[in-house]
VOLOFI-306827 format. One line per 10 residues: number of its first residue (from 0); their letters; for each residue x, y, z of N, C-alpha, C. Coordinates in steps of 0.2 Angstrom, whole numbers, plus 5000, padded with zeros to 4 digits. Last residue first. Example, Ala and Ser with C-alpha at 12.3 -4.5 7.8 and 13.67 -1.06 7.14 Angstrom:
<nodes>
1> SA> 5064/4989/5035/5068/4995/5036/5064/5000/5039 ~ 5066/4972/5039/5062/4978/5039/5066/4984/5039
</nodes>
This chain:
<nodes>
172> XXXXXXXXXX> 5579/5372/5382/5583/5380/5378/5589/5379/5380 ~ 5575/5363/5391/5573/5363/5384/5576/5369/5379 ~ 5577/5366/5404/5581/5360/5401/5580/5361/5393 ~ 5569/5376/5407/5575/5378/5406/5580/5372/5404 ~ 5558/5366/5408/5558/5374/5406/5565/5377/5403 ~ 5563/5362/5421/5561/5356/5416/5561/5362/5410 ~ 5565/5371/5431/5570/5367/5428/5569/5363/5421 ~ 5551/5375/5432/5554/5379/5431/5564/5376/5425 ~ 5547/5361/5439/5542/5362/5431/5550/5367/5427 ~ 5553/5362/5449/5555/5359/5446/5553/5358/5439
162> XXXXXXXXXX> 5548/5376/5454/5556/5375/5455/5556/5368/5449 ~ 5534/5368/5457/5534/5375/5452/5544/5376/5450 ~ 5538/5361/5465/5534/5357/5461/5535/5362/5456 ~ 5542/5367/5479/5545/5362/5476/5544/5361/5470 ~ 5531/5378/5480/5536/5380/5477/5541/5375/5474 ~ 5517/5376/5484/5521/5373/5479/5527/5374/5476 ~ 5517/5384/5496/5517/5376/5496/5519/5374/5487 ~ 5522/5396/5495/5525/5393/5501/5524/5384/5497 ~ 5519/5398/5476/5518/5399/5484/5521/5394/5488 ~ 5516/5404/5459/5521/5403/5467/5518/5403/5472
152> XXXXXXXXXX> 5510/5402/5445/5509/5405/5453/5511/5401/5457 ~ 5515/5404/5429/5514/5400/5434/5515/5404/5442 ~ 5509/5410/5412/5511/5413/5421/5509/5409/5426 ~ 5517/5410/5396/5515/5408/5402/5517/5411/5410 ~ 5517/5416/5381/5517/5418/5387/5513/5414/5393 ~ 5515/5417/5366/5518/5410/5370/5520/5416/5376 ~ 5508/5434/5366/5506/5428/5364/5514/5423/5365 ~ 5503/5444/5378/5508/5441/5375/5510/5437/5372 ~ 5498/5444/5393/5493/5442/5386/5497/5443/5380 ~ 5507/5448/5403/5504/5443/5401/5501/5441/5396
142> XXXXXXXXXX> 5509/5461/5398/5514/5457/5395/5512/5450/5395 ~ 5495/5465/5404/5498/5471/5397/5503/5464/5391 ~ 5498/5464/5418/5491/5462/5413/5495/5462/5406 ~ 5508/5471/5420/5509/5466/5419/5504/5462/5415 ~ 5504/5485/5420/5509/5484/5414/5509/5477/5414 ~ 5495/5489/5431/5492/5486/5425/5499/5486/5420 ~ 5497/5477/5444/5494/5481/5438/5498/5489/5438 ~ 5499/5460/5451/5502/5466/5448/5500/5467/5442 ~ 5496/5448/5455/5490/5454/5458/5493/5462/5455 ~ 5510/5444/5464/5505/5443/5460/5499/5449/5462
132> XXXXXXXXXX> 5526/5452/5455/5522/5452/5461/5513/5448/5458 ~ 5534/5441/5445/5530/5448/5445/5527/5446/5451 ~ 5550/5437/5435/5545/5434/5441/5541/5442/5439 ~ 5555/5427/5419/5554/5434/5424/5549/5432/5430 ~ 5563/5426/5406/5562/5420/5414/5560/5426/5418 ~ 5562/5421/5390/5564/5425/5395/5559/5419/5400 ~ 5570/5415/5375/5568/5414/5381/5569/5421/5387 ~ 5572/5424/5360/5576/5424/5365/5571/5421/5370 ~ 5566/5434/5348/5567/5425/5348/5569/5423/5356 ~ 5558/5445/5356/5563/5443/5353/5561/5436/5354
122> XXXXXXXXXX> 5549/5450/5365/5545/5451/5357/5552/5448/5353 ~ 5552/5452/5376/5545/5449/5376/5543/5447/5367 ~ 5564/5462/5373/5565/5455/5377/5559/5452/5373 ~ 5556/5472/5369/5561/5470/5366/5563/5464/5366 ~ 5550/5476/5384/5544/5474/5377/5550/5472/5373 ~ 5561/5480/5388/5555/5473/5393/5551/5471/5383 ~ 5564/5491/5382/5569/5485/5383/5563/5477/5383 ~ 5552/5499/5387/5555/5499/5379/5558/5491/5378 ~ 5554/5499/5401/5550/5496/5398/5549/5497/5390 ~ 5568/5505/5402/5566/5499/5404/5559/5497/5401
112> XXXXXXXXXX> 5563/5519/5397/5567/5515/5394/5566/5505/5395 ~ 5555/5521/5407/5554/5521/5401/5556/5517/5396 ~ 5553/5516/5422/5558/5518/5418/5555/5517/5412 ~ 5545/5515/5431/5546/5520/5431/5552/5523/5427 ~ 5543/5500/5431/5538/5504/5427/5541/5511/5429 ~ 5553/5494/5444/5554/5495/5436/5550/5500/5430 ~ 5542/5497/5451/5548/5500/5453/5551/5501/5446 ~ 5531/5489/5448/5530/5495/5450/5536/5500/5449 ~ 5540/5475/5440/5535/5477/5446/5533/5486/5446 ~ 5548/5461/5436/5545/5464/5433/5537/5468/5435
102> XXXXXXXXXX> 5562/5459/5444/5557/5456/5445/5554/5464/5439 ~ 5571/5448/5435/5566/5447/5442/5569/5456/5447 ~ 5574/5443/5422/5570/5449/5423/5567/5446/5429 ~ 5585/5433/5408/5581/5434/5417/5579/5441/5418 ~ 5588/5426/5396/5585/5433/5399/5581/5432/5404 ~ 5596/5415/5388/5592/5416/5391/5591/5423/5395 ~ 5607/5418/5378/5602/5412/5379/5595/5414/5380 ~ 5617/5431/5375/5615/5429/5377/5608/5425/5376 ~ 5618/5445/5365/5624/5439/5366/5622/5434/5370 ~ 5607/5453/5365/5613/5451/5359/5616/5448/5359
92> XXXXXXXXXX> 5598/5451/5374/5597/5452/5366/5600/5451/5364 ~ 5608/5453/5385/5606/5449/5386/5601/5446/5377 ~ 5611/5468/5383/5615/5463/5381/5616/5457/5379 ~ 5598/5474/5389/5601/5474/5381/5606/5468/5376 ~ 5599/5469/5401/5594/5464/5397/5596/5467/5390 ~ 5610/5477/5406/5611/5471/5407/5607/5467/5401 ~ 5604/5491/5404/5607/5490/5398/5610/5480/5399 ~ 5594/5490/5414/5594/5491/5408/5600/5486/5402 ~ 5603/5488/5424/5598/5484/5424/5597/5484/5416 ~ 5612/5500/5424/5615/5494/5427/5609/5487/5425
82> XXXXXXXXXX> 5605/5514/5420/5613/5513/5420/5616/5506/5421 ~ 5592/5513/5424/5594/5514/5417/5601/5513/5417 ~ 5591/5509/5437/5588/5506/5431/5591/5505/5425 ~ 5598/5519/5441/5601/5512/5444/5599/5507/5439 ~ 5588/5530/5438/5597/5529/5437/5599/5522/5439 ~ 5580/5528/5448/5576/5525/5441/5584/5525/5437 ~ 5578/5522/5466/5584/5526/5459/5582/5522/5453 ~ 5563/5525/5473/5567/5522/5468/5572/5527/5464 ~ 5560/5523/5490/5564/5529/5486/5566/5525/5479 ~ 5549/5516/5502/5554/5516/5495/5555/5522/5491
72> XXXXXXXXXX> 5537/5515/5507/5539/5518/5510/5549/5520/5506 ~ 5525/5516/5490/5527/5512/5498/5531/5518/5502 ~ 5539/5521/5480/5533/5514/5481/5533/5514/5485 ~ 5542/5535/5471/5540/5534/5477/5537/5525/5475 ~ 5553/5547/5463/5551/5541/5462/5547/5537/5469 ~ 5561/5557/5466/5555/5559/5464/5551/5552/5463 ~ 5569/5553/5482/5569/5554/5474/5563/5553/5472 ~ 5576/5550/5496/5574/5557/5494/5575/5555/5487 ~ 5574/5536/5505/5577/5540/5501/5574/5543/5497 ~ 5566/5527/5515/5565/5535/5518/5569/5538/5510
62> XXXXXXXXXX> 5571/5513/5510/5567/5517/5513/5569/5523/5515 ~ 5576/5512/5493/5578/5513/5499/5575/5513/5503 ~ 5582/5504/5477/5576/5508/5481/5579/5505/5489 ~ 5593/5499/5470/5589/5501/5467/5584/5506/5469 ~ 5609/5502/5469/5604/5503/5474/5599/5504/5470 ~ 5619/5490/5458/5617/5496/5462/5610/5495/5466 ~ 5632/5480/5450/5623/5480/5455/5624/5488/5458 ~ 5637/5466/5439/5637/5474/5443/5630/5473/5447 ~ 5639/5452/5436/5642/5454/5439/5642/5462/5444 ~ 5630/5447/5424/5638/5448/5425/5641/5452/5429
52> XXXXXXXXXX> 5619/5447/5430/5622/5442/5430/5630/5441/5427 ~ 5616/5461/5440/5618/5456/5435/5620/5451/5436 ~ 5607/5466/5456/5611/5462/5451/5611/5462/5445 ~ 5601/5479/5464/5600/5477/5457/5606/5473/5455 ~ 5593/5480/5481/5600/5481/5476/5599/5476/5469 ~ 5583/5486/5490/5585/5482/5484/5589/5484/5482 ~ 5579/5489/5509/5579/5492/5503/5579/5486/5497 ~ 5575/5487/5520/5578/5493/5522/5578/5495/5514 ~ 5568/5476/5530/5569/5475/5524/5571/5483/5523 ~ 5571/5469/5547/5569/5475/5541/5573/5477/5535
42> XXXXXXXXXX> 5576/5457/5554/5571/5457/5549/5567/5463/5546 ~ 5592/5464/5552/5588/5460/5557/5581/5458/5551 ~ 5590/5474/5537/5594/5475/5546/5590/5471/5549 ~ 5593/5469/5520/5589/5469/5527/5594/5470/5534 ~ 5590/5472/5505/5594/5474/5511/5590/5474/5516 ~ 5584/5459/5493/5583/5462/5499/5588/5466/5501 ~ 5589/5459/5477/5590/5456/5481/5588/5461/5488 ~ 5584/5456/5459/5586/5461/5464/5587/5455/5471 ~ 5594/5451/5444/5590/5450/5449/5593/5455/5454 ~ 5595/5453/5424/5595/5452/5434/5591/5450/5437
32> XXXXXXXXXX> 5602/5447/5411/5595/5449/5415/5599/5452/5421 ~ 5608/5432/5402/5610/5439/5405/5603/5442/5408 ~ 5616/5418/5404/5611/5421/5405/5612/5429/5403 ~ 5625/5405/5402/5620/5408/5392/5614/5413/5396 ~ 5632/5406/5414/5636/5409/5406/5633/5409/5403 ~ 5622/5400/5422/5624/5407/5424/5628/5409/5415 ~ 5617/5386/5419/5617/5392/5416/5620/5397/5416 ~ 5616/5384/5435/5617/5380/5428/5620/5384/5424 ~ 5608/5393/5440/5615/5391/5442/5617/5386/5437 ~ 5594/5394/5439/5598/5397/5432/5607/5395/5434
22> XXXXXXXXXX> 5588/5389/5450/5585/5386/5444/5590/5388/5438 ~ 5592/5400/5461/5593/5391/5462/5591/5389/5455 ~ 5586/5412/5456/5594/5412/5458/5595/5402/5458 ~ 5572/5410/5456/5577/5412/5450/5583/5411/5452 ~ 5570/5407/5470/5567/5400/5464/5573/5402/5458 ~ 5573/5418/5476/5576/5411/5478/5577/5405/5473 ~ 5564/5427/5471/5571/5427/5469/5575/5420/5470 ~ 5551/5421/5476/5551/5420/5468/5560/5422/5465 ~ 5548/5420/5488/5552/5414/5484/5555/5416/5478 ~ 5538/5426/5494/5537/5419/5494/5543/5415/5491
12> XXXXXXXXXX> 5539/5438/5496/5543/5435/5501/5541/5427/5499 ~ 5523/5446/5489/5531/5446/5493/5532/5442/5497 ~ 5517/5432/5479/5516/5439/5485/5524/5439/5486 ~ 5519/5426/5462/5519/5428/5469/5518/5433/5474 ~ 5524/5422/5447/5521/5429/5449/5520/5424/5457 ~ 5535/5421/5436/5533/5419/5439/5531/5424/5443 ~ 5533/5419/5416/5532/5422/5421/5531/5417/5428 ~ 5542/5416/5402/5539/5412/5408/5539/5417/5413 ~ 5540/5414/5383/5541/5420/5391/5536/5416/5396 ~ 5538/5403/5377/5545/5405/5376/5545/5410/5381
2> XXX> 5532/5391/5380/5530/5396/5381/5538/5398/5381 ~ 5535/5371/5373/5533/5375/5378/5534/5381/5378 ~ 5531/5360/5362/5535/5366/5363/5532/5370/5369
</nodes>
């Protein structure tokens, strides 16, 4: 029996949405969670929108936007959290398989809530599948050590090999 919460950790831009969006198309009907997705002009990254997987999404952070939440050069709407993200991984407890959470970061920790729900996920019967920037503190330290918790690291080079483990992972549930 393998690790009921799968963590994938990475730097930016390795993959780690790419890997969650290709691995769970199968699936897409026993998942609930999200995923965020880049807004990019040319190659500037300008912000994140917050998926479901059933279908809703909001802004999640911005560059230059005015909100008391700050990462970076990034505006976080902690409302985008609570209103569309949140309540998705609530769902995902009660009628759903599997629980995606990409990405489990900085920007998230500004919700309280959100991390209520997160520890919920992490402590239910239910499979989760999260990514986390690598080198991310200290909430993620905190869910790592979780007991059946594993954290496999992403990169350019073994992404093939990590994608496939990840499938092999989700063939079992």
């Amino acid at each position: 029996m393998s690790s009921k919460n799968l963590f994938i950790a990475g730097t930016p831009g390795v993959g780690k949405t790419t890997l969650i969006k290709e691995v769970t198309l199968p699936y897409r009907d026993r998942i609930g969670g999200f995923f965020t997705e880049e807004i990019r002009e040319g190659r500037n990254r300008l912000g994140f929108v917050l998926k479901t997987f059933d279908g809703r999404e909001g802004l999640l952070a911005e560059k230059g936007r005015k909100t008391p939440h700050k990462v970076g050069k990034y505006g976080v709407e902690v409302s985008t959290l609570d209103a569309v993200g949140t309540p998705a991984l609530e769902l995902a407890i009660q009628e759903k398989d599997l629980i995606v959470i990409d990405e489990i970061g900085v920007m998230e920790m500004f919700s309280e809530r959100f991390h209520a729900v997160l520890m919920q996920c992490l402590t239910s019967p239910k499979r989760v599948l999260a990514t986390i920037r690598a080198g991310a503190k200290p909430f993620t330290e905190e869910i790592q050590r979780l007991a059946n918790t594993a954290t496999w690291r992403l990169t350019r080079a073994n992404y093939p090999e990590i994608k496939q483990n990840v499938r092999q992972w989700l063939d079992e549930f």
